[in-house]
C-alpha positions in Angstrom: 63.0 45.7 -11.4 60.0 43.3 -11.7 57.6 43.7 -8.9 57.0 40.6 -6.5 53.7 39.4 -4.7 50.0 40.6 -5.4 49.1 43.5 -7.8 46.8 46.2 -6.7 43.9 45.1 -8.1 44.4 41.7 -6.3 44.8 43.4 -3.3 42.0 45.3 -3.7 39.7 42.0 -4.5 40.8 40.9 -1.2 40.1 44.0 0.9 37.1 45.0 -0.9 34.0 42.9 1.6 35.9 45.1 4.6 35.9 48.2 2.8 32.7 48.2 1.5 31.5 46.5 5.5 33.6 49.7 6.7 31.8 52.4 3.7 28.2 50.4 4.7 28.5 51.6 8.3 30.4 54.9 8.0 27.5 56.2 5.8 24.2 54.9 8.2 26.3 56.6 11.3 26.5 59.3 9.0 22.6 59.6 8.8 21.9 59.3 12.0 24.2 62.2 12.6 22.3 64.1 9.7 19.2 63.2 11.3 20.3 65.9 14.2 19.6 68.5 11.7 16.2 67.1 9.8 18.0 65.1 7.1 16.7 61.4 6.8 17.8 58.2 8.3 18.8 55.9 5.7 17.7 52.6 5.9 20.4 49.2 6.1 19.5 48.3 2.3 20.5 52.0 1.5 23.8 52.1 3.5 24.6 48.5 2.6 24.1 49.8 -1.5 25.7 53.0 -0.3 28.9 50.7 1.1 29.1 48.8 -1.5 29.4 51.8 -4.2 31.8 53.6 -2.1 33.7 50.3 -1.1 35.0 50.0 -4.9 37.0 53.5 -4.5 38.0 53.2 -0.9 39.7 49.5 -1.6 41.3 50.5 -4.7 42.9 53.3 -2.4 44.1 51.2 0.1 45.3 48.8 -2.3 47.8 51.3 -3.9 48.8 52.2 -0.7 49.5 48.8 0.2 51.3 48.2 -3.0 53.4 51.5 -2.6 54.3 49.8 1.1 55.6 46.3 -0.1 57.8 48.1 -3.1 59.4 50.0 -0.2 59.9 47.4 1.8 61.8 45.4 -1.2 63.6 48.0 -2.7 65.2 48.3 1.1 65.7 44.5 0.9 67.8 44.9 -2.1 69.9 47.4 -0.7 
């Protein structure tokens, strides 16, 4: 069966600015909860480069996941 719409990787261009957005701010509220026992508070620049990094990963994830989803949903189609 060949597979219909986007391929993972073109999902994952497409989701990557809110997974990196969403990577950015998970790791500076991560800090600032650090910061509660003496670790540092990272700066914007180094959560945004930390976001960024961890973005690539976490839309490539999601991605598959998505992917997985739509095969379902047209391999019930085709029943």
């Amino acid at each position: 069966m060949k597979r219909s719409g986007w391929s993972s990787g073109r999902i994952a261009l497409a989701l990557y600015p809110f997974a990196a957005g969403a990577a950015g701010v998970n790791v500076f509220f991560a800090s600032l909860i650090g910061s509660w026992i003496g670790l540092p508070v990272l700066s914007t620049a180094a959560s945004t480069i930390a976001g960024c990094i961890l973005g690539v990963p976490a839309a490539l994830a999601f991605a598959r996941h998505i992917r997985h989803l739509m095969d379902l949903a047209d391999s019930e189609d085709s029943r």
